[in-house]
C-alpha positions as CSV (number, residue, x, y, z in Angstrom):
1,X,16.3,51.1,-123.7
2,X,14.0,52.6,-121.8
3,X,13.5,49.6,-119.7
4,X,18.1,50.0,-118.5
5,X,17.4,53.8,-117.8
6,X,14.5,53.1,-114.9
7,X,16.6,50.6,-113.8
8,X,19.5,52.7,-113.3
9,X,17.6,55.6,-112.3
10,X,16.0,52.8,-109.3
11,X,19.9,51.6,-108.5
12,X,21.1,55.8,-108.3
13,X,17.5,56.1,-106.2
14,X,18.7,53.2,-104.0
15,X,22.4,54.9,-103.3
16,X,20.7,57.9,-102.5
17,X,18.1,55.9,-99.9
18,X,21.2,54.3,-98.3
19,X,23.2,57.8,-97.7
20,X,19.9,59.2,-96.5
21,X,19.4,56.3,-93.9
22,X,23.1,56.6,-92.9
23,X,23.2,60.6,-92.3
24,X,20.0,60.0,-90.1
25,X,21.5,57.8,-88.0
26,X,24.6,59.8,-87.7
27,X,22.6,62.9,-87.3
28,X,23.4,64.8,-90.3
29,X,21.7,66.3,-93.3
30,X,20.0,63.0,-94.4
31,X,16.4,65.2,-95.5
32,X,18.3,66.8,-98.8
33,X,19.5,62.8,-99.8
34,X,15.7,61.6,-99.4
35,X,14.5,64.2,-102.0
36,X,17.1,63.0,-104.2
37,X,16.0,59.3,-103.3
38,X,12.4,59.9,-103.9
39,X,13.4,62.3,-107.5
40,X,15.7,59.0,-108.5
41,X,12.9,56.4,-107.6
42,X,15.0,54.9,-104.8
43,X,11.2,54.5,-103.0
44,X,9.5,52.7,-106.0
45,X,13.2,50.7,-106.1
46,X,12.7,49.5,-102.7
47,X,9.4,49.0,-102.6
48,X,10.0,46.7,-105.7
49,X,12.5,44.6,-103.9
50,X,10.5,44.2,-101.1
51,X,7.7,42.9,-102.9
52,X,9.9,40.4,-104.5
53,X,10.9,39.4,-101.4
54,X,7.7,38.0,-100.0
55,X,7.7,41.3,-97.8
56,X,4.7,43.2,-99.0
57,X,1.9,40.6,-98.8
């Protein structure tokens, strides 16, 4: 169980990374969207997937 609540929490962090990256480009807000990232472990998510990717050798 506690195993399909990180993962959530990760997917919820990724969302949040997303918005963040898109209001930074668009010139908005985008700093309160990375704390909620970084709160939901959209960071750790990412940094997951790009170690499964061969990325982070």
């Amino acid at each position: 169980m506690e195993k399909k609540i990180e993962q959530g929490g990760g997917v919820l962090g990724l969302i949040f990374l997303a918005v963040a990256a898109i209001k930074l480009v668009q010139g908005d807000g985008w700093v309160v969207w990375a704390i909620l990232a970084f709160l939901f472990g959209g960071f750790t998510a990412a940094a997951r997937l790009w170690q499964g990717r061969g990325g982070g050798q």
